[in-house]
Each structure stands twice: as structure tokens, then as C-alpha cells.
ZAMARGU-4260 file (C-alpha; in steps of 0.2 Angstrom, whole numbers, plus 5000, padded with zeros to 4 digits):
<rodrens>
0) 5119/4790/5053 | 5123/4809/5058 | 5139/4817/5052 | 5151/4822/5066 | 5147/4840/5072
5) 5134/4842/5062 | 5119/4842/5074 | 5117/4859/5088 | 5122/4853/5105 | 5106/4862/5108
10) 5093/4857/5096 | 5080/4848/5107 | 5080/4861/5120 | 5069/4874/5108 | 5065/4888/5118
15) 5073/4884/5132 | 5089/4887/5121 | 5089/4905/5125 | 5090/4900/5144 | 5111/4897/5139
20) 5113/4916/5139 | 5106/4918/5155 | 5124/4917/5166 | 5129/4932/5155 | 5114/4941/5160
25) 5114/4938/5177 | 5132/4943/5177 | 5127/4961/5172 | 5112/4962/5184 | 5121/4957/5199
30) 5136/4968/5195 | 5123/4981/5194 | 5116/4978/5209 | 5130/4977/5219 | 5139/4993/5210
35) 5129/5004/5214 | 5120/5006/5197 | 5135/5003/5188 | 5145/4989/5182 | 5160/4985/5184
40) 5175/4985/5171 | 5177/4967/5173 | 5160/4964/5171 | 5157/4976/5156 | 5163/4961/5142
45) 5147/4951/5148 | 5136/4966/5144 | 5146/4968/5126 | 5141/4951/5120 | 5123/4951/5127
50) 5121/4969/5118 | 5132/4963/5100 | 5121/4947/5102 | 5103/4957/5102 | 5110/4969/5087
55) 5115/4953/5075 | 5096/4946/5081 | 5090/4964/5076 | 5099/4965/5060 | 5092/4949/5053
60) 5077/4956/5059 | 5077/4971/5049 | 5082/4962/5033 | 5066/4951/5034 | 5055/4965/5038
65) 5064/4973/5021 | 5064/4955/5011 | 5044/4953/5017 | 5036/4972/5012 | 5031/4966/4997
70) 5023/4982/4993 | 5038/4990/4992 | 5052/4975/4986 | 5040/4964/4974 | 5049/4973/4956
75) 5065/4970/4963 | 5063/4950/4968 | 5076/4939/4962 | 5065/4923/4964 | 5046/4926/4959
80) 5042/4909/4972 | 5036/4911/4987 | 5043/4905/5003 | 5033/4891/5010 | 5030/4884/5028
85) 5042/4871/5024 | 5058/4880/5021 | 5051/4891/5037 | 5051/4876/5051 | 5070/4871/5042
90) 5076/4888/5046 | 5066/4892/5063 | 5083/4891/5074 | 5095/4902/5060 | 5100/4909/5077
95) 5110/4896/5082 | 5125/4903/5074 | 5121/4919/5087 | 5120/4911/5102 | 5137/4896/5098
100) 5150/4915/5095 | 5141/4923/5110 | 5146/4906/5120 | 5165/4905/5112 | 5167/4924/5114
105) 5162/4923/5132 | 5175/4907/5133 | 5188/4919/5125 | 5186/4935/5139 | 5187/4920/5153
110) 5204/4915/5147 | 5211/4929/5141 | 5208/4943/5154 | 5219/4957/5144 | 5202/4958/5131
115) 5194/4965/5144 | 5203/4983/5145 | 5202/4987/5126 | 5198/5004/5123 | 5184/5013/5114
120) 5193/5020/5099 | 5207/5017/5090 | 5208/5019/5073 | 5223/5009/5068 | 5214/4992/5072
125) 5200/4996/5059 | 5213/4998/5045 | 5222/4980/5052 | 5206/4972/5052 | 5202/4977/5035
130) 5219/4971/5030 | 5218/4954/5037 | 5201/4952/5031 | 5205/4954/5014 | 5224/4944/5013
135) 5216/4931/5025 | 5197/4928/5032 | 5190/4932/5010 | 5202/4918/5003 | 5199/4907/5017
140) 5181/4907/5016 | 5182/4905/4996 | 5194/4889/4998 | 5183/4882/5013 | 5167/4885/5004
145) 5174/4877/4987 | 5180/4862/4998 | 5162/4861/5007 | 5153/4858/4989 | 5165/4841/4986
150) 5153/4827/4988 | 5154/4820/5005 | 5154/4838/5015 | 5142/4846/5002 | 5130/4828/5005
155) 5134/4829/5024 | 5134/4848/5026 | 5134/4859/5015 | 5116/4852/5008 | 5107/4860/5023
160) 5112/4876/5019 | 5107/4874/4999 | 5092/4866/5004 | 5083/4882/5005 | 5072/4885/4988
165) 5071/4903/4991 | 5086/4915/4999 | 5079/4925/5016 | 5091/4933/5025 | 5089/4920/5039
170) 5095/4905/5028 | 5114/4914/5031 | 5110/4908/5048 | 5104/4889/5043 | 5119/4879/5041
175) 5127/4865/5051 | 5138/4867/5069 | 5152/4863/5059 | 5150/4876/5045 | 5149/4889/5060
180) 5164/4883/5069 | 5172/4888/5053 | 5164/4902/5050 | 5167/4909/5068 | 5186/4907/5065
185) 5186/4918/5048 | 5176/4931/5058 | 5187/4929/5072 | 5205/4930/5062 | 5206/4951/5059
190) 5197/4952/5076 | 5211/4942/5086 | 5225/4947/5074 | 5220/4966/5076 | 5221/4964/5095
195) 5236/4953/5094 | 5245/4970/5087 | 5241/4982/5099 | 5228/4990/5088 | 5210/4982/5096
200) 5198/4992/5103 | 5178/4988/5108 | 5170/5000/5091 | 5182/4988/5080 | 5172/4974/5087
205) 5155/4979/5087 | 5158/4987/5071 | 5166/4972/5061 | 5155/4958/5069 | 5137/4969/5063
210) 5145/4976/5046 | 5149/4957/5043 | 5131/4950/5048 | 5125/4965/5037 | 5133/4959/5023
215) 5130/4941/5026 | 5112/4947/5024 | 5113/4956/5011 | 5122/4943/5000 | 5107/4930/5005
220) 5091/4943/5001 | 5080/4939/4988 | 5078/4958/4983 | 5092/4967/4973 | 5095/4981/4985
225) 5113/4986/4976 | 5108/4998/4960 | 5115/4993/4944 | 5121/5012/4941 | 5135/5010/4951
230) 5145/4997/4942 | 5143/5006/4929 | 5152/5022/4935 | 5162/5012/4942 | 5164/4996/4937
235) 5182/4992/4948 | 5167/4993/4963 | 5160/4974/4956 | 5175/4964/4963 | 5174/4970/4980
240) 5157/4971/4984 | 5142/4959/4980 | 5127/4958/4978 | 5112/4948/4983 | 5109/4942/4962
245) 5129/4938/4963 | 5124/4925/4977 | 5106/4920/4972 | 5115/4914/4957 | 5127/4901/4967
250) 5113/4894/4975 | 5103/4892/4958 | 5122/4887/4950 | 5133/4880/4964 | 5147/4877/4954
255) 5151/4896/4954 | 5150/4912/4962 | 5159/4906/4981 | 5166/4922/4988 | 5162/4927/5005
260) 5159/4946/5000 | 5173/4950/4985 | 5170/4943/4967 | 5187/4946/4964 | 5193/4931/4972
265) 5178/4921/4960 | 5188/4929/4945 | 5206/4924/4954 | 5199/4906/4956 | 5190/4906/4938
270) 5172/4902/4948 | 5164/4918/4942 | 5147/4914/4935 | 5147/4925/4918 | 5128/4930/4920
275) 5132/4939/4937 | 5133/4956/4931 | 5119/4955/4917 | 5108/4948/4928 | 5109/4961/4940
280) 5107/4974/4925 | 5091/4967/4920 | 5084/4966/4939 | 5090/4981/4943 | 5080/4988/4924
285) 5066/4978/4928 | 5062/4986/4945 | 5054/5001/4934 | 5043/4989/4925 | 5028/4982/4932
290) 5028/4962/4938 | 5018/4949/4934 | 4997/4953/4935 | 4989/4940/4948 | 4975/4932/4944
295) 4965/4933/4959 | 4965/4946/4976 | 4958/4943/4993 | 4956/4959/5000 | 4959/4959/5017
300) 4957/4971/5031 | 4967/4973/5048 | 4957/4966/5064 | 4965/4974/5077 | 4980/4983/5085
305) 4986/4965/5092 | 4984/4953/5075 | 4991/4970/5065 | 5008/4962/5070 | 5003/4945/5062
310) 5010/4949/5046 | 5028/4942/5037 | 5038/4958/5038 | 5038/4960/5057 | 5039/4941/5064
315) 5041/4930/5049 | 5039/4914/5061 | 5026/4921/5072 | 5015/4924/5054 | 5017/4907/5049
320) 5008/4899/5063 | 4988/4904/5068 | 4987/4918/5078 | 4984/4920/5096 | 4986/4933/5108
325) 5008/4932/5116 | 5017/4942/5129 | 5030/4947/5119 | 5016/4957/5107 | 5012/4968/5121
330) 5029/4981/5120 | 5026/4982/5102 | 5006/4990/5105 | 5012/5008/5107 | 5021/5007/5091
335) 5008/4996/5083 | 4995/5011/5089 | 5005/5025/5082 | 5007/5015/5063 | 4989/5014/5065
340) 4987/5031/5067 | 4999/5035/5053 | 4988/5021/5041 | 4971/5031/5045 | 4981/5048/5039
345) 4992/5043/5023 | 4990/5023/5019 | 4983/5017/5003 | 4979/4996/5000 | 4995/4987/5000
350) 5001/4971/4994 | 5005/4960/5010 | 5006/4942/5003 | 5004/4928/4988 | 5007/4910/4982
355) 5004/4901/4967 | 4991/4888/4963 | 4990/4879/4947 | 5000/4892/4937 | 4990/4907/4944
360) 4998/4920/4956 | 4985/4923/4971 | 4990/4939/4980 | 4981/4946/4996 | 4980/4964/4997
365) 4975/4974/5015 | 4965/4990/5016 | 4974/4999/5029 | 4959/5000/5041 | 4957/4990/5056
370) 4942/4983/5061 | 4934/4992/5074 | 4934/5009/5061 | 4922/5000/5051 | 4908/5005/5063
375) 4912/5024/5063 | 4900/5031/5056 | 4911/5043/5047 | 4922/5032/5042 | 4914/5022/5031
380) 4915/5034/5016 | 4935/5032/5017 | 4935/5013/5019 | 4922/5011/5004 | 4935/5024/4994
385) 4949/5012/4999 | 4939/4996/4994 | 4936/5005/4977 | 4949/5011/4973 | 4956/4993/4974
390) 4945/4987/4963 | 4948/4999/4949 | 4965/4997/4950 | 4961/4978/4948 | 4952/4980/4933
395) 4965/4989/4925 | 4978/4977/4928 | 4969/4965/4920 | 4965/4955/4936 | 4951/4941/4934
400) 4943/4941/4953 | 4945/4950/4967 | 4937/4944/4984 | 4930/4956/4997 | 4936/4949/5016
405) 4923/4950/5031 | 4921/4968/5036 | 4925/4974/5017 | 4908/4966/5012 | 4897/4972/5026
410) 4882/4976/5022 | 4877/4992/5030 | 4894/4998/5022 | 4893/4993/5003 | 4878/4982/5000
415) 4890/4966/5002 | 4897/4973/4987 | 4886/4979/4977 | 4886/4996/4977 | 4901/4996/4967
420) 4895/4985/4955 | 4882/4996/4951 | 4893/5011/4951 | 4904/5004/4937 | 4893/4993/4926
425) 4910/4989/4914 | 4920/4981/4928 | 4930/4967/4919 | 4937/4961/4938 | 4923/4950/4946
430) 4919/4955/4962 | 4916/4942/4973 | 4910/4943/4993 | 4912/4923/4994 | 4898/4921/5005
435) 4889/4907/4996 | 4902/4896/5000 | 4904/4902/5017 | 4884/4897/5018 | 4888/4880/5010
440) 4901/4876/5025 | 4893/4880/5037 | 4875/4871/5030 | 4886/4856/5027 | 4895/4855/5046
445) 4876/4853/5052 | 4871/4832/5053 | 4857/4827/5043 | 4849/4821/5057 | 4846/4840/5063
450) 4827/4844/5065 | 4830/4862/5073 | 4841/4876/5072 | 4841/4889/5082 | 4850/4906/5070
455) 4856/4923/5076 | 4860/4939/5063 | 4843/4928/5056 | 4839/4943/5043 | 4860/4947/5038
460) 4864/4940/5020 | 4872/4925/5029 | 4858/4921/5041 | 4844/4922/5027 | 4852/4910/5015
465) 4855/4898/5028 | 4837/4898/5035 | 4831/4896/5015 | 4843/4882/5013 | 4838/4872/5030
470) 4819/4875/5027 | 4819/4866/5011 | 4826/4852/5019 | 4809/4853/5033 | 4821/4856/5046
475) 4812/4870/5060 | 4823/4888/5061 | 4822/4899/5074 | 4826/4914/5068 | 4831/4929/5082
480) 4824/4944/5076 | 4814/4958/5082 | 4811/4964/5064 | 4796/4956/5059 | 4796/4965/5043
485) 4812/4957/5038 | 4806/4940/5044 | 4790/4938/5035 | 4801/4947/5020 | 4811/4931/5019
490) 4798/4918/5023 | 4790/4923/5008 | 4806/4919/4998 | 4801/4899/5006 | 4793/4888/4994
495) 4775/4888/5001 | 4776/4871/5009 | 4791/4879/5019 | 4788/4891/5024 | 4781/4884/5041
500) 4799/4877/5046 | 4803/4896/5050 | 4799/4903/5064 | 4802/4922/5070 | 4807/4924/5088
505) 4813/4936/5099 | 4823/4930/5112 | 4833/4917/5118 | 4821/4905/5127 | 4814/4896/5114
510) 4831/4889/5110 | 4833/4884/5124 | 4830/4863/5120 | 4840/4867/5106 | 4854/4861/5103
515) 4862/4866/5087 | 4865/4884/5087 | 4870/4896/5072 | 4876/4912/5077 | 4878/4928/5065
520) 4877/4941/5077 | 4888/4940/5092 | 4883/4934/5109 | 4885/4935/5125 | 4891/4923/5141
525) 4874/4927/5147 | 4865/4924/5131 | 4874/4907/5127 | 4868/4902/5146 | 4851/4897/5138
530) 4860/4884/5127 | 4855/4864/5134 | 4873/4856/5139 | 4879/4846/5123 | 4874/4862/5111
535) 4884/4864/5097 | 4888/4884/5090 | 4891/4884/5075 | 4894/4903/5070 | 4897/4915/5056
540) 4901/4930/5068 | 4917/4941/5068 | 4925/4943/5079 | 4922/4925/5086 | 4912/4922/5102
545) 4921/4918/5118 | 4918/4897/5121 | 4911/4902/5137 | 4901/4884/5142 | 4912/4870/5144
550) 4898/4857/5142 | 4897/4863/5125 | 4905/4863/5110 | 4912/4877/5098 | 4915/4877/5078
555) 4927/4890/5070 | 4922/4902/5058 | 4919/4893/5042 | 4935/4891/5032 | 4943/4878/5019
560) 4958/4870/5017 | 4966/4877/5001 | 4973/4860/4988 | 4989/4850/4991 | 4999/4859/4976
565) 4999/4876/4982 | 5016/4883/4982 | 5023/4897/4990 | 5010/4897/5006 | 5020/4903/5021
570) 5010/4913/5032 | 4991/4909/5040 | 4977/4919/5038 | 4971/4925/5053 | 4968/4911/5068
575) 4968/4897/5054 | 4979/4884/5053 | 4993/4883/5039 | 4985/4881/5025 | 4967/4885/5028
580) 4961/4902/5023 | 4942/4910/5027 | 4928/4902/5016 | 4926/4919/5008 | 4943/4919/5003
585) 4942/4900/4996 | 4924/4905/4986 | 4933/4919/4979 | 4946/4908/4973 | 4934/4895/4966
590) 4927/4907/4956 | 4943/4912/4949 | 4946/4892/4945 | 4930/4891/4937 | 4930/4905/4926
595) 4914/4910/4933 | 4911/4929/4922 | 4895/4935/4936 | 4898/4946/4950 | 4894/4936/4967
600) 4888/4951/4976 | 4872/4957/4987 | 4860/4942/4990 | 4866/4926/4994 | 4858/4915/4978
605) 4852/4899/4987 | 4849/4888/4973 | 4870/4891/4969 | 4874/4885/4985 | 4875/4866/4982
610) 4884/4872/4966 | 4897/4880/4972 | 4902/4869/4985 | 4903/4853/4973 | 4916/4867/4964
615) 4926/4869/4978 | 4927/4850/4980 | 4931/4847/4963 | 4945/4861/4963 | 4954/4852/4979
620) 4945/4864/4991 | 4942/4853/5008 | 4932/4856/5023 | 4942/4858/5038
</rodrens>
């Protein structure tokens, strides 16, 4: 059975929920229209709260973007874990809390009128308001937090909020209705009792209410943000202001450390946890030194101004589900355009994600090029300086694989790889472009009932592997290619009883009774048109093709589902689905599981094919 106010009034109405700050909104526009441009005094509060309401949501906002640039925050982490798609979906409405004050505030200016006419300014209402927080709203929220850990509120409430493995500014927001009811009346206290003595005024307002969302983020980051050095000069500062280790440690230790932002009423109480201050000294040391080394690196690239917002530190929920092209991402592409611009100028590869599997720390670094750069001609040599450079840097951290991602391994840019390889013959980091695992996923999506393929991007390193692989099991290829050079350059790869099943040809109407289709090199509406209804496209192109035939059915690019005990996952990789990464990625990571000590670079090798997919499968790796 559900506790008593411990459920939203609004929790099945998802989206929809937002639709409850609509009369607010059309207070404003209508007062606008009929004034003239303006609105009207008594109009003006429904405008406050609509405008304080979007400054909290952009607060939180803020501190995730600060909590998820990992490139910037990853020495300074309180909790190495990672946040995972679980704790993500528990804390997907943290708004709640936004939306219930915005509803009780609005209730407030209904009934009492006078809170209309406060002015602008007055200073004497900021020094009340500090007052009756300290002497009323800090030793209220301490007694009422203490009381919510007893064992029927904590099991019935309080849980919810403790529930979260990791701290993310957004877990301040996940808690029960109850707990916000609560909490709204110790943020409400100095801001009544200040108007109650004459001294209330609209700044006071927005001031306290943001200033206290700012520090409820902060005290729920999982990066030290407050440095060390300061306590020590001086060290009165510690029990009026804490810190984001001071409350990590109650959630890790919930028998201590209770205050709502002042230690000094933990020491008052005796709940003051006794590692709070060294454990801030030795974060706050150790965010000189560098972290922990991973083991393996999937070096991604950007692939386009749209999916550059696809990322943890500008929509954390949005990252954690497969992309797809929204509304709300087309104010953000002038700004998204301009960042572009400044990463081509001044970027360097940067750390954007990680989890854990098995004891090893998987990281996934980007270089800060997007996808259409890689086919200008002039700037490759910056690209393949970027890719370099992160491989040096790999080695000398002592990293055991690093895996190239799709455009990274292109080979008009690098040789698939190998062009670095051969540059530095030392390398102790195995390079890795993963595409002998994308070759077994693809050859093991085709039935073994399939006497003919038809394959474009025939001569890439993909498309020859899988022609190699499928004429040794006598199925027919028809390879698209006007190269006849490179054709008859890989039939003579074929064992010579073969080397018949391939067959060169040069456009599209040969294929047409064909109707399992492998496409490596994109093509068009038109182009697919040839396909018999019922064809299958299987396809190793990026970006994908458009499904264009509806009597027809279309594969995704090859991927894998990564094994049940990773931890930490919370974002997807691309359009995958949680928890499925590209097969390059996976092949890199089974190389790294192995222990593999060969480069996998250049040529596909067909005879490893069957070899490494059996590894995948053994390591947990599934098809998707």
C-alpha cells in the first residue's frame, strides 16, 4: 500500500504535466494583448513565478551540464561510479518539486492580493530573511530531516530520496510530495515572515528562492566544487557553509551530516560525521593528481550539428535514450553551430563518458570534429593529428586498447588505422578499428538459406571481407563496382573453387531478383527502387540509408548488446538502444577482454572473423 502523500497528484500525466502551468501563461499573454504590449500590475506576479520557475529549471540545468563535463570535473568526483539508466528513469520528473511551489505560490497571490504591490528593492528584507533563515528554516530542516530517517518515514519516504547510488544535482529534486510540502514551508518561512514585517520586496524573492536551489545543488553534486584552501584560512567558514563531500557523506553514512546548508547545527546536534573535513582535504588534494587509467577507449567522433546535443552535460535525459531528430533541438543549432566553429579553432579530444565492466573502466573519448569535416580535403591532416595525438597520449597512460569509431578509421583518411601503426612501431596501446566484428554481425544476420547477395562499397575493407566470407560458404555475391582492378584484386584473395561465387557488376539491375541486400556505400531512393518487394538491406553505411520502400525491410547498422553486469552505463551511443553500442566499439572491447597484444588495423583478416565473434559471445557480447 502507498503511504499517504507520497505519490505526485500528477505522476501518470508525464508530459502532459507541464500543461498545469499553462493558466499562468495565458494570464500573461492575454494581459499582454489587451494592454497594449504591457501587463498589467495585477497580472505581473503570474509572470514572476512563470520566469522564477524557468530560472530553478535552468539552475539544475547548469549544475548537470557542470556534474556531466567530464573532461573538466573527472579529478574532483566524489564517487568514481557511474550514473546508470536506472537511477536516470527514478529521477526523470526531479521537477515536480518546481512545478507543486509554482502551483502553491500562485494559490498564495490569489488569496492574498497585498503580495502583489511589493516593491523592487528593499534592503532591510534581505537582512530579515537571512535572520529567520538561520534562527528558524536551518533548525527546522535538521530536526525534520533527523525525524524523516526514523524507520517508518525513512522506509515510506525518505528511502526514495537515499535511493540514488550516485549524487546529481537532480536527485535534490527526487523526493516524495510530502517531503516537498515540507520543504516548501522552510523555504517559505523567511520569505512570509520578511513580508509579514514590512520588509518584502520582488529581488528578495527571486534572490532567496534561486540562491537556495543553488545551494541545494550544490550540496547534492558529485564534484567538489568548494576548495579546501579556504577552510583553512578560515576555518569558522566550515559551519556555515557546506559542501557537496559534507553531504555525499550522509548519503554514504545516513546517520550523520543532516543540516540543510550549515554544519554548525550537525555539531549543535552531535551528527557531525568526523571524516567531513578530511575527506574534503584529500579531494580537494587529489584534484592535482591524475585519476584512475582506463583500460580500454572508444574514440568517437561527432556526427552532426543536431546529435552534437546528444551528449550527458546538455540534456542528461535526452542522452540517455537513442537519438532522433526533436523540435526542442532546433533553438539550440545556432549555438550548437557556433561551439562547432570554436571546436575546429581551439578543441583538443576530450573525455565525454565511461562505465565499468568486470573491474575495468571503459572511457569514450570524442575528437572534436563532426562528421561532414572528414571529407575536406584539407582537413584531414588535422583530424588524423587529433586521432594521434589521442593515441600517444593512450600509450603513455598506460591504456591497454584504444578503438577507432566509423569516420576515425576511414580508409582514405588513415589506412583504417594503419598509418599510425606504422608511424610508431613501439605503441604499447593496441589499436583497434573493430571491423572484423562488425563483419561477423553483419555475416551472421544473413540466414543460411541465402544463395545471393547483392553488396555495395564491394571493394571497402568491410565489403571485401564480407564477399570473402560469403563465397566460402558457395553463396553468389554481387559485387557493385566499376573498379575492375579492385574486383579481380579480391577474387584472387578466393580460394580457387570460389572464386566463381563473385561476380563484379556495375549497376543496379542485376540485383534486381535479389533480395538480400548489403549496402556499404549509401544509396539512393532511386537506387533501392531496383530491390524486389520483400528485400532485406542489411547495410554497414554511415550515415544510414533512408527506409524508403515500405514492402521492404531495413537492418540497423551492426551493433551489440554490451553483458548484463556493466555498471555505470547511462547514456546511448548514437541511435542505439540503451545499452547497445556500435560493433566497432564492442570488437574493441573484446579485444581488450581477451588480452589480444596484435593491432586489428588495415585488412579485415577473414579467417579471424568466426574467431572473434565466438569471443564476443563467450565475453557476454549479444546480437541485437
Amino acid at each position: 500500500m502507498v503511504a499517504p502523500l507520497s505519490a505526485w497528484p500528477w505522476e501518470n500525466l508525464g508530459i502532459f504535466k507541464y500543461l498545469l502551468y499553462g493558466p499562468l501563461a495565458a494570464k500573461v499573454l492575454y494581459s499582454w494583448i489587451y494592454e497594449n504590449g504591457l501587463i498589467s500590475a495585477k497580472d505581473l506576479w503570474c509572470l514572476h513565478i512563470l520566469l522564477i520557475s524557468a530560472s530553478r529549471g535552468l539552475i539544475h540545468q547548469l549544475w548537470n551540464t557542470h556534474n556531466n563535463m567530464l573532461f573538466l570535473t573527472r579529478n574532483r568526483r566524489i564517487k568514481q561510479q557511474g550514473i546508470d539508466f536506472k537511477q536516470i528513469d527514478r529521477e526523470w520528473d526531479w521537477d515536480n518539486f518546481i512545478l507543486l511551489q509554482a502551483l502553491l505560490a500562485a494559490m498564495a497571490c490569489l488569496t492574498f492580493p497585498s503580495l502583489v504591490g511589493l516593491p523592487l528593492w528593499n534592503p532591510k528584507g534581505f537582512i530579515a530573511l537571512l535572520l529567520l533563515h538561520v534562527t528558524i528554516s536551518e533548525p527546522l530542516c535538521y530536526w525534520m530531516h533527523r525525524l524523516f530517517h526514523e524507520n517508518y518515514l525513512f522506509t515510506h519516504y525518505h528511502s526514495l530520496h537515499h535511493s540514488s547510488p550516485v549524487l546529481h544535482p537532480f536527485t535534490a529534486g527526487h523526493a516524495t510530495f510530502l517531503e516537498h510540502l515540507i520543504l516548501t514551508v522552510v523555504i517559505g518561512i523567511p520569505v512570509t515572515g520578511s513580508i509579514l514585517m514590512g520588509y518584502g520586496s520582488t529581488s528578495m524573492i527571486y534572490a532567496y528562492v534561486l540562491v537556495f536551489d543553488f545551494l541545494r545543488c550544490l550540496g547534492h553534486s558529485n564534484v567538489e566544487v568548494v576548495p579546501y584552501e579556504i577552510f583553512n584560512k578560515l576555518p569558522f567558514l566550515r559551519y556555515f557553509i557546506y559542501t557537496p563531500t559534507y553531504h555525499n557523506l550522509h548519503h554514504s553514512e545516513p546517520g550523520t551530516n543532516f543540516c540543510l546548508f550549515m554544519p554548525l547545527f550537525d555539531a549543535i546536534g552531535d551528527t557531525l560525521n568526523s571524516n567531513s573535513w578530511q575527506l574534503h582535504r584529500k579531494i580537494s588534494s587529489d584534484s592535482e593528481k591524475n585519476g584512475r587509467v582506463p583500460d580500454f577507449v572508444f574514440l568517437a567522433h561527432v556526427v552532426d550539428v543536431t546529435s552534437a546535443n546528444h551528449v550527458p552535460f546538455v540534456l542528461r535525459s535526452f542522452s540517455s535514450t537513442p537519438f532522433a531528430t526533436r523540435i526542442f533541438l532546433l533553438p539550440m543549432l545556432p549555438v550548437t553551430f557556433v561551439i562547432m566553429l570554436m571546436m575546429w579553432a581551439w578543441s583538443k579530444t576530450f573525455l565525454l563518458t565511461f562505465y565499468n565492466l568486470r573491474g575495468h573502466l571503459h572511457q569514450t573519448w570524442v575528437v572534436p570534429r563532426f562528421g561532414f569535416q572528414y571529407f575536406l580535403p584539407f582537413a584531414t591532416d588535422g583530424i588524423n593529428n587529433h586521432i594521434e595525438e589521442a593515441i600517444l597520449r593512450a600509450d603513455r597512460m598506460g591504456i591497454k586498447v584504444i578503438s577507432l569509431a566509423a569516420l576515425n578509421k576511414n580508409e582514405a583518411l588513415n589506412g583504417g588505422g594503419t598509418l599510425f601503426v606504422n608511424k610508431h612501431p613501439n605503441l604499447k596501446v593496441r589499436v583497434v578499428h573493430g571491423n572484423t566484428l562488425t563483419a561477423a554481425v553483419i555475416l551472421n544476420q544473413i540466414g543460411r538459406d541465402v544463395k545471393e547477395v547483392f553488396l555495395t562499397g564491394a571493394t571497402s575493407k568491410l565489403g571485401r571481407a564480407i564477399a570473402l566470407y560469403l563465397c566460402r560458404r558457395r553463396v553468389r555475391v554481387l559485387m557493385l563496382t566499376s573498379s575492375t582492378e579492385r574486383f579481380q584484386k579480391i577474387q584472387k584473395e578466393a580460394p580457387a573453387d570460389c572464386q566463381n561465387y563473385l561476380v563484379q557488376v556495375t549497376k543496379y539491375q542485376p540485383a534486381q531478383n535479389c533480395k538480400t541486400w548489403i549496402v556499404g556505400k549509401w544509396i539512393t531512393p532511386r537506387e533501392q527502387s531496383w530491390a524486389p518487394p520483400g528485400t532485406h538491406f542489411h547495410q554497414f553505411v554511415v550515415p544510414p540509408i533512408l527506409a524508403f520502400r515500405r514492402d521492404c525491410t531495413y537492418g540497423d547498422l551492426a551493433a551489440m548488446r554490451l553483458p548484463d553486469d556493466v555498471q555505470g552505463l547511462g547514456s546511448c551511443e548514437y541511435t542505439m538502444e540503451r545499452g547497445v553500442v556500435h560493433a566497432c566499439h564492442a570488437g574493441g572491447v573484446v579485444h581488450q577482454l581477451e588480452g589480444w597484444a596484435h593491432h586489428e588495423v588495415g585488412a579485415i583478416d577473414v579467417d579471424r572473423i568466426d574467431l572473434v565473434w565466438e569471443a564476443a559471445l563467450k565475453h557476454g557480447l549479444r546480437p541485437v
